[in-house]
C-alpha positions in Angstrom: 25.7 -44.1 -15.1 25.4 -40.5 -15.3 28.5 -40.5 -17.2 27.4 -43.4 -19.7 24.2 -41.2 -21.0 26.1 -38.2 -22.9 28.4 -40.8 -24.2 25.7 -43.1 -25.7 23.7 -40.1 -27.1 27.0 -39.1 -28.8 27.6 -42.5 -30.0 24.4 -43.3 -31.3 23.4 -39.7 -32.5 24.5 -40.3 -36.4 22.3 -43.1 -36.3 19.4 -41.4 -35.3 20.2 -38.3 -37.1 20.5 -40.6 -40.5 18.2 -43.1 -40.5 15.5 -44.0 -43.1 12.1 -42.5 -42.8 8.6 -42.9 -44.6 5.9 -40.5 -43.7 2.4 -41.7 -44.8 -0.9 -39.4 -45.3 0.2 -37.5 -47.9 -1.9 -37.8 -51.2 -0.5 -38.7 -54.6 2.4 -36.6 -53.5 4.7 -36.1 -56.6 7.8 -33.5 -55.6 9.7 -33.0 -52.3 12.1 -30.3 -51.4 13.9 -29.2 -48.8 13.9 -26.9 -46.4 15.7 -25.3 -43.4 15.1 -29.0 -41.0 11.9 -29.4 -42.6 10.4 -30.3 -46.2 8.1 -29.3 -48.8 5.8 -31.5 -50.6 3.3 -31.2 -53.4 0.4 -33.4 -53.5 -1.5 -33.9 -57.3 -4.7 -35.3 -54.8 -6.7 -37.9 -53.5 -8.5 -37.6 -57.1 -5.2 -38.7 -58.7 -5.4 -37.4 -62.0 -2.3 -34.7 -63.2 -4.7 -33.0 -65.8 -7.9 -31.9 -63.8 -8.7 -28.5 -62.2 -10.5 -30.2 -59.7 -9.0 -28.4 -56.9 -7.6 -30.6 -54.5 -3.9 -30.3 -54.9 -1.7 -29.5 -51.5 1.9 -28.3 -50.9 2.2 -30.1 -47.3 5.1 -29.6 -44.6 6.9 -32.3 -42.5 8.8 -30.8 -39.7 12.5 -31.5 -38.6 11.2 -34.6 -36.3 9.2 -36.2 -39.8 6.0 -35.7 -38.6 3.3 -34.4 -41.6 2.3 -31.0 -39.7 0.0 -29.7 -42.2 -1.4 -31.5 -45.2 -2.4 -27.9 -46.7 0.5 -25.3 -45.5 -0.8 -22.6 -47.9 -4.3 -21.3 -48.0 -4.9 -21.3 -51.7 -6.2 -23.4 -54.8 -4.1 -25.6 -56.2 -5.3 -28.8 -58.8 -2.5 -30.6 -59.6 0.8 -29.6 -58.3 4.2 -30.7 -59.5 7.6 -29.5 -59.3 8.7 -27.8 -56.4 11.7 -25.1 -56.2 12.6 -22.4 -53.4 14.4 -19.5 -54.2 14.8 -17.1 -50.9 11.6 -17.3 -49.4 9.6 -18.0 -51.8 8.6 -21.6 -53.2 7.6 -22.0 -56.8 5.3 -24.6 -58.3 4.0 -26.0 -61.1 0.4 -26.5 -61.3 -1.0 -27.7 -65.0 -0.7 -24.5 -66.3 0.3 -22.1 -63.6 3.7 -21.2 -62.2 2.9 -20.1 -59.2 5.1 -18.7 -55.9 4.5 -18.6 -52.2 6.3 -16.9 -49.1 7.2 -19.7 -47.1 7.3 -17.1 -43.8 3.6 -15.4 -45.1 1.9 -18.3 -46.5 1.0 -16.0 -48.9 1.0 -16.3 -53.3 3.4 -13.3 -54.3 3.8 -15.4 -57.9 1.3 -16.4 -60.5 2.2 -17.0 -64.3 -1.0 -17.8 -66.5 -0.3 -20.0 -69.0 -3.9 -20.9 -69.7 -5.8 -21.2 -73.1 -3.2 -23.3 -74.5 0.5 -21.4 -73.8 1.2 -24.5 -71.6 -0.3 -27.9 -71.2 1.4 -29.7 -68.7 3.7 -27.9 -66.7 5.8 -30.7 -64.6 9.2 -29.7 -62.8 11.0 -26.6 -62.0 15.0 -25.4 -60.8 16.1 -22.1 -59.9 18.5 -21.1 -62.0 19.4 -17.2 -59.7 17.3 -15.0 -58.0 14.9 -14.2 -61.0 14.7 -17.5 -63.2 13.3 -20.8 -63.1 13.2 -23.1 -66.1 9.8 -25.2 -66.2 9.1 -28.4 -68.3 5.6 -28.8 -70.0 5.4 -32.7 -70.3 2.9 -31.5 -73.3 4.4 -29.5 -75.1 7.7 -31.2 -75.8 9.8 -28.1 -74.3 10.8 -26.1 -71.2 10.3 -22.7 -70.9 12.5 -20.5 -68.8 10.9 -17.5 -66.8 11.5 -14.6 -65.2 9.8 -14.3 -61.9 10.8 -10.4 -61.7 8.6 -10.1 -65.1 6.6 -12.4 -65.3 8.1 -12.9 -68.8 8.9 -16.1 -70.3 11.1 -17.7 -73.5 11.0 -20.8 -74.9 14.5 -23.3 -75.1 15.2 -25.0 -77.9 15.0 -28.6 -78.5 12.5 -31.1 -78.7 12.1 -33.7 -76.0 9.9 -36.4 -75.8 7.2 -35.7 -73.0 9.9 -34.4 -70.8 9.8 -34.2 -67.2 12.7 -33.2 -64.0 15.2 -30.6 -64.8 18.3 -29.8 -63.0 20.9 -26.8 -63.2 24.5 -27.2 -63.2 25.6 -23.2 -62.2 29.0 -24.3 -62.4 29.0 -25.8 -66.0 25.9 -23.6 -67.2 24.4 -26.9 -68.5 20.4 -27.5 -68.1 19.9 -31.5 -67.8 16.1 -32.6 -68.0 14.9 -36.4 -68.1 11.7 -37.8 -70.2 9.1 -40.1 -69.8 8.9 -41.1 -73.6 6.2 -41.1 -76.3 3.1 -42.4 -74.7 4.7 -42.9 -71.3 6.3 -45.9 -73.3 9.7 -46.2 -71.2 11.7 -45.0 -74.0 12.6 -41.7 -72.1 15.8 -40.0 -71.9 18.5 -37.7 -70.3 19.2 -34.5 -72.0 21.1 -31.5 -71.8 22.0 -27.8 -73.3 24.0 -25.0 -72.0 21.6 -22.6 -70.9 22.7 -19.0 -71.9 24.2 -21.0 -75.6 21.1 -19.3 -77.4 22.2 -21.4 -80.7 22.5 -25.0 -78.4 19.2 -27.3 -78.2 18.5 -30.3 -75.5 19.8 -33.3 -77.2 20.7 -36.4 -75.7 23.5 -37.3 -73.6 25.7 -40.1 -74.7 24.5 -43.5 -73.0 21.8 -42.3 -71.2 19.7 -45.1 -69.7 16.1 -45.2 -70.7 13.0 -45.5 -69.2 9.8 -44.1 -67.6 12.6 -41.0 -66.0 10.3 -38.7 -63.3 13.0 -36.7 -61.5 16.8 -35.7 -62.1 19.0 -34.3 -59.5 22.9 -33.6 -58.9 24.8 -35.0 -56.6 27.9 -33.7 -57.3 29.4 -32.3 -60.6 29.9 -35.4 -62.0 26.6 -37.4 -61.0 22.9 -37.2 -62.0 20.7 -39.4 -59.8 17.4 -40.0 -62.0 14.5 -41.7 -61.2 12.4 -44.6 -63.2 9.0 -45.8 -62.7 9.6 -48.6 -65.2 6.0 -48.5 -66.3 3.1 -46.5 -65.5 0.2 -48.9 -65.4 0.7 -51.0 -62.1 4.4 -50.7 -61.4 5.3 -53.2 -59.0 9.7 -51.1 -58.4 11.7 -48.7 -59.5 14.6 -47.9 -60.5 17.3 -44.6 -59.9 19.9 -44.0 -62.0 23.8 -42.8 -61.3 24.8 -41.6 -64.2 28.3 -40.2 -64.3 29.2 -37.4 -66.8 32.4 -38.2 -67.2 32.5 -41.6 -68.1 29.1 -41.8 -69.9 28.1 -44.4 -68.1 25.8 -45.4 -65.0 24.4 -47.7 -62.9 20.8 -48.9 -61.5 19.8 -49.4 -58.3 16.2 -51.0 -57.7 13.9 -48.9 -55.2 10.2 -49.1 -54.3 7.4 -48.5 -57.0 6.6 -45.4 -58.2 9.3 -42.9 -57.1 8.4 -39.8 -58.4 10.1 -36.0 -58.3 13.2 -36.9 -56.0 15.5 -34.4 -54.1 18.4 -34.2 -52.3 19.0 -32.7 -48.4 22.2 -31.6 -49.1 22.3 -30.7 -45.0 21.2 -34.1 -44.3 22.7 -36.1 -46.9 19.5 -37.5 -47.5 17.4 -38.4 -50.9 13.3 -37.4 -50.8 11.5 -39.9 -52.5 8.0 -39.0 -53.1 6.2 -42.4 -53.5 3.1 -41.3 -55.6 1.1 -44.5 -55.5 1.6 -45.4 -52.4 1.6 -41.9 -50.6 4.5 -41.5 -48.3 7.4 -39.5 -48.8 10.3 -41.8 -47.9 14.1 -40.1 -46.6 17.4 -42.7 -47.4 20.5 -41.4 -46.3 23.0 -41.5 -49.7 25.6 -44.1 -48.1 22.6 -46.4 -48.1 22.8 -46.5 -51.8 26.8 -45.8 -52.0 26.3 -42.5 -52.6 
């Protein structure tokens, strides 16, 4: 019997390893990212409301076993956070009209762009783009920005989007793909794209691109976006994500609980992060679930 244990444990491990998850007790949480075994999450509050300095905004940690170990893992005020990136050590986020950045290893804010008195309205999402930039989507506004960390500095891209939220970079292509919610939250959102260091390109929209309430935008390979939809804001009852492939301008839905929110991928894990704002859990699907 001895013998049977190690063999089981090998047999079963991917199982284990792979299986879905949903951590609870988070609150309103709106992005996930990973990191190292672990993950980051940003939480707009128990007071959901994305617009008000009221405070009560998190960036939480769940640990390798997906248990919530801190509902607060930095010691600082945050209202509303968004959009979450890492770059090094250091994890950005977007917070109404901050950009701010954290050591992970200090727990301490080594980043804070000030975009108050009306040089940003809503910031949403944020992607790395190298060691010094991040491009940032003001829902608000209609644009992204891209900024330099190292400055402080920051430029506006060209091309007006429709209450725009995720972005994604494509290194390999250069290409900048963000997703929209639409005028008035109305479903009519879209995917669009723009080659980053083009100064003369603008965001426009990619050919086919399916429509809807679109929250968060990742790769999954070179050819894919994965997109999420809440379908409608007031009182969703599913979701939908997106595969769109790049290629052959075309994709395909795949219907998912209500309200998924700024999704990311564990590329160690294989795993999706599906921040579940209304309901708030943070819920873990291994891609082959969904054919991925």
């Amino acid at each position: 019997m001895k013998m049977l244990f190690p063999v089981l444990a090998i047999l079963f491990a991917p199982c284990v390893l792979h299986a879905q998850k949903t951590i609870s007790g988070l609150a309103s949480p709106e992005s996930a990212v990973a990191y190292k075994d672990g993950y980051f999450v940003s939480n707009i509050g128990v007071n959901l409301d994305a617009m008000a300095k009221d405070g009560d905004g998190s960036i939480s940690y769940i640990n390798s076993k997906g248990k919530l170990e801190t509902l607060k893992y930095f010691d600082d005020v945050l209202h509303a956070p968004k959009g979450l990136d890492i770059i090094g050590n250091v994890i950005y986020v977007a917070d109404i009209d901050h950009v701010k950045g954290y050591n992970i290893a200090s727990r301490k804010k080594v980043f804070d762009l000030n975009l108050e008195g009306g040089k940003a309205a809503l910031l949403n999402d944020v992607t790395g783009i190298n060691d010094s930039l991040l491009v940032v989507t003001d829902s608000f506004k209609d644009h992204a920005l891209l900024v330099n960390v190292q400055t402080g500095t920051y430029t506006e891209l060209k091309g007006n989007m429709v209450v725009p939220n995720g972005v994604v970079y494509n290194a390999k292509t250069d290409e900048i793909f963000v997703c929209s919610m639409g005028a008035n939250l109305d479903g009519t959102g879209k995917i669009f794209s723009k080659k980053l260091h083009d100064q003369n390109a603008a965001f426009t929209p990619l050919e086919n691109t399916p429509t809807g309430v679109l929250d968060g935008i990742v790769l999954i390979d070179d050819h894919r976006l994965l997109v999420s939809d809440w379908i409608v804001i007031k009182e969703p009852t599913k979701g939908n994500l997106y595969v769109y492939d790049l290629d052959k301008k075309q994709y395909k839905k795949i219907e998912v609980e209500r309200a998924p929110a700024d999704i990311a991928i564990d590329v160690k894990q294989r795993t999706l992060l599906i921040p579940q704002l209304l309901d708030n859990r943070l819920k873990i699907v291994p891609l082959k679930e969904y054919g991925l």
